[in-house]
C-alpha positions in Angstrom: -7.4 14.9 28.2 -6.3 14.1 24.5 -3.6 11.0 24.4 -1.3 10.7 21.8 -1.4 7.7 19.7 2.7 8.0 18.8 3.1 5.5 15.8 0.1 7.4 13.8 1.7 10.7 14.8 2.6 12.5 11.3 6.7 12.7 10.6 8.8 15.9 10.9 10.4 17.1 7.8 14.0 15.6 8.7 12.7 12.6 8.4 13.6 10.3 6.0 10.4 8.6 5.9 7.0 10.3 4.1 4.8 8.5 6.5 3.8 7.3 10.0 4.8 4.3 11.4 1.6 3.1 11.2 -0.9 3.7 8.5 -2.8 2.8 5.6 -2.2 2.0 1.8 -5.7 2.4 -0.4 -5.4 0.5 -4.3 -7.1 3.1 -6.5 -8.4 0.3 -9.3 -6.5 0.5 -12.8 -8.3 -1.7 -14.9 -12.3 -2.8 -14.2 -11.8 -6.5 -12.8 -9.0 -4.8 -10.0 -10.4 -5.0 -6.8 -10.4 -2.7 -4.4 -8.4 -3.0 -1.4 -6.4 -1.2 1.4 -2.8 -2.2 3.0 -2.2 -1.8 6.4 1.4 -1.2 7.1 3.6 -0.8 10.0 7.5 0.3 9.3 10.0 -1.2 11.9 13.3 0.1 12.3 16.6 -0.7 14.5 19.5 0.9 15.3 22.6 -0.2 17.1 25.8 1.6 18.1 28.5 -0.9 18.9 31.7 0.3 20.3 33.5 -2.8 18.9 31.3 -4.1 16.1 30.6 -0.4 15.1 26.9 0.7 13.7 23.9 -1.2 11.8 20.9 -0.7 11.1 17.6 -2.4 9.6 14.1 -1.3 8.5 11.4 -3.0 7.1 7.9 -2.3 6.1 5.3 -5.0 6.7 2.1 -5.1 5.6 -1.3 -7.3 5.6 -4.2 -6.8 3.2 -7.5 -5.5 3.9 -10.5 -6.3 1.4 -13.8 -7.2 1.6 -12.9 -10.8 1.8 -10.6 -10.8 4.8 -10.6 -15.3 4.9 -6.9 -14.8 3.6 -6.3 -12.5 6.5 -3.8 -14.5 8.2 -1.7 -15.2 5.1 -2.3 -12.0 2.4 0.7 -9.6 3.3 4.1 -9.0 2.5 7.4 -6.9 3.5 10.0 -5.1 2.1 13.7 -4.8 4.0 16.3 -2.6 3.8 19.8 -2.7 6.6 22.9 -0.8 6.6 26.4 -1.7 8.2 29.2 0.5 8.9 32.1 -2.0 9.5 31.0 -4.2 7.0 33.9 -5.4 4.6 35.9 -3.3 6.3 33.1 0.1 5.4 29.9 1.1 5.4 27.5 -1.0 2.9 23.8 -0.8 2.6 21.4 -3.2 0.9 18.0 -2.7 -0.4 16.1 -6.0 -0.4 17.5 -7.5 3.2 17.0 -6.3 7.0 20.5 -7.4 7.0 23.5 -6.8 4.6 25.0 -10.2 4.9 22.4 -12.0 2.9 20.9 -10.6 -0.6 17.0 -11.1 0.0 14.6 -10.2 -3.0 11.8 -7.5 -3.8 8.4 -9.0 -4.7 5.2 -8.1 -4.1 3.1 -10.3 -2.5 0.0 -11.5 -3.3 1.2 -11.6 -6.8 -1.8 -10.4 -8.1 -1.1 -7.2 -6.9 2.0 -6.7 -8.7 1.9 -3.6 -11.0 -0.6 -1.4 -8.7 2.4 0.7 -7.5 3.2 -0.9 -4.1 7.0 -2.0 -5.1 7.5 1.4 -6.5 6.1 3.3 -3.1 7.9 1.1 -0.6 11.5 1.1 -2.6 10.8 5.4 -3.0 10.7 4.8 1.5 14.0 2.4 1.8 15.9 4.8 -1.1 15.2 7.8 0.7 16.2 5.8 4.4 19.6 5.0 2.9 20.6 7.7 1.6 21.1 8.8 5.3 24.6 7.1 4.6 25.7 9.0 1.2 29.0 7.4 1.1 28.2 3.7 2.2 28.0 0.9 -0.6 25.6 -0.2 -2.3 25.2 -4.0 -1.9 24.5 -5.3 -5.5 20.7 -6.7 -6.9 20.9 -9.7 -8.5 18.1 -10.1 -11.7 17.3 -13.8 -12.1 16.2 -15.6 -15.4 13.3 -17.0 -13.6 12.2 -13.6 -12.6 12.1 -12.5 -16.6 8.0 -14.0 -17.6 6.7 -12.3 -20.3 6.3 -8.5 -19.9 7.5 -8.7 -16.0 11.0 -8.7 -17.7 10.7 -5.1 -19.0 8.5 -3.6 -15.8 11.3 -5.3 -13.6 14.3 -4.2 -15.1 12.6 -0.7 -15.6 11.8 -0.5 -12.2 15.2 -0.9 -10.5 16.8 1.6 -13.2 14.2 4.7 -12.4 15.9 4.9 -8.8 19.1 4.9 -10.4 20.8 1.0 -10.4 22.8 0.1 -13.6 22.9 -3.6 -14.6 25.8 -5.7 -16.1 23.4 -7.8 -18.0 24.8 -11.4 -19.0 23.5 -10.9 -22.6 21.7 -8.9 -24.7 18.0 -10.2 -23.6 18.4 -8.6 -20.4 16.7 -11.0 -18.5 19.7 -11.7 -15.7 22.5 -9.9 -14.2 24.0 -7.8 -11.2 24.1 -4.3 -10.3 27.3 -2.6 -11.0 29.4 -0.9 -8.0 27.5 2.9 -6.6 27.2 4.7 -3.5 24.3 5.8 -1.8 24.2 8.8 -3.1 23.5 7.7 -6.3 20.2 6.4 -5.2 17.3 8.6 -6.8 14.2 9.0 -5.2 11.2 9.2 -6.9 10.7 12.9 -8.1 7.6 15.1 -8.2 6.5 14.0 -11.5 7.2 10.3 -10.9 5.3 10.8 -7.2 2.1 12.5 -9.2 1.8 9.7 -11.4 2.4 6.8 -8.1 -0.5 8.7 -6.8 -3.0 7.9 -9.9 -2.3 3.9 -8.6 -2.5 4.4 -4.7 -3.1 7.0 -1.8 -1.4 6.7 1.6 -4.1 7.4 4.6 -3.4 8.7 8.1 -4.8 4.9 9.9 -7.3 7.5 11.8 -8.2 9.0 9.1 -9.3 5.6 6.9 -11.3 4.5 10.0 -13.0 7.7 10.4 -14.3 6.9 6.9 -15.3 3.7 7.8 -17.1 5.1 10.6 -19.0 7.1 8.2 -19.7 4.6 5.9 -21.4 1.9 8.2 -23.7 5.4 9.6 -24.6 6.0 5.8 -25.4 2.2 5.4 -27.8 2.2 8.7 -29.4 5.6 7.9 -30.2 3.9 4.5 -31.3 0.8 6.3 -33.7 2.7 8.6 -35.5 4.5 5.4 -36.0 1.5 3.5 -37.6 -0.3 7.0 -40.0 2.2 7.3 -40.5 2.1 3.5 -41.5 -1.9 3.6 -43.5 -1.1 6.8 -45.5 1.6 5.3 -45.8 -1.1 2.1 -46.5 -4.1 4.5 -49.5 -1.4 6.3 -50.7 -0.6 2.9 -51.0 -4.2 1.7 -52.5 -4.9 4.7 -55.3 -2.5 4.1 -56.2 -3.7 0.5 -56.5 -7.6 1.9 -58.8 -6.2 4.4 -61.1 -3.8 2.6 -60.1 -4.1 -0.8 -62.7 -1.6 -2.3 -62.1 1.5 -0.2 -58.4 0.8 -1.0 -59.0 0.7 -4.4 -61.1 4.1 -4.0 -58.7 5.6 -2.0 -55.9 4.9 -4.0 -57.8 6.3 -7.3 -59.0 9.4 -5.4 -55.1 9.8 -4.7 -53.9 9.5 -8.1 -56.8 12.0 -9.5 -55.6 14.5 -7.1 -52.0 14.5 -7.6 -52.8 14.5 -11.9 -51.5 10.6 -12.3 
């Protein structure tokens, strides 16, 4: 009998997530020295109903790298938290960067050196479209630091909180710090078709059955290759064999065989 495997199981269309609980983020490479790796993500969420403290909730995607050098495998991974409050400051709030909304937390992709390969812009598309389950709650602000403003990360950084809809009160015109202003949920934008098309250039989102199945296939490719080149060098290792042994009649044998086939 078939058993269920409930956190790969595909998500209904009321859902406010896209994906499984569990599954599997492939890197398509951008430029020729990206290498090519896979994420493997599990979302966690939590809800409480409180009679006295009211309702919260948190979610949070974590996730650990999968390449073909898996010596970092305990360390190479990252997450990205969202939490929402009904009762806090007196109403609902929500925050973006934090599994809770009492402290601000941050959004960065970790390692670094995959920053720009669409994994921010994927994960923030998931937590926008959670929130917005709570269209009236507030939006708890996003701080930009100074530090965070290097070279062109300034522009991509800034850029990337504004296409799901955050307005900044910059502290001066070089944009490189400031805070959200004041917005609802609602307000939020999700990524839309176009944007998604585009996301989709930079990664593809795999069922976790599905990417092992075509691993599965892979390593049966690799050994059916292996077994033709074996009996490839043993036919060789036979052939040299024969010229050590009788190094005339393989030479005559050998001509006779080109002649015939017009060499």
């Amino acid at each position: 009998m078939f058993k269920r495997l409930p956190s790969m199981d595909s998500v209904g269309q009321d859902s406010p997530f896209s994906t499984p609980r569990i599954f599997v983020l492939r890197l398509k490479p951008i430029k020729k020295r990206d290498q090519a790796v896979a994420l493997l993500v599990e979302r966690e969420e939590h809800l409480s109903n409180h009679e006295e403290e009211g309702g919260s909730a948190s979610l949070s995607f974590h996730y650990k790298l999968i390449s073909d050098d898996m010596s970092g495998w305990e360390k190479d991974g990252g997450e990205f938290s969202a939490s929402y409050d009904d009762s806090f400051l007196g109403s609902p709030h929500v925050r973006v960067t934090s599994s809770t909304v009492l402290t601000g937390g941050y959004f960065v992709v970790d390692p670094g050196w995959l920053a720009g390969r669409g994994i921010g812009t994927f994960f923030m598309n998931e937590i926008v479209r959670w929130v917005k389950q709570w269209p009236e709650a507030s939006v708890m602000p996003v701080e930009l630091l100074e530090s965070d403003a290097h070279g062109v990360n300034k522009e991509r950084r800034n850029r990337f909180y504004e296409n799901f809809g955050f307005v900044f009160d910059y502290e001066d015109g070089r944009r490189v710090s400031g805070q959200s202003i004041p917005m609802k949920a609602r307000d939020l934008i999700p990524l839309s078709d176009h944007k998604n098309q585009l996301l989709q250039d930079k990664l593809e989102r795999c069922e976790l059955g599905e990417f092992l199945s075509g691993l599965v296939r892979d390593v049966r490719t690799l050994e059916l290759e292996r077994w033709g080149l074996q009996n490839q060098l043993a036919s060789c290792d036979s052939e040299l064999e024969a010229a050590y042994k009788f190094p005339f009649r393989w030479a005559m044998k050998t001509f006779a065989s080109k002649f015939l086939r017009g060499y």
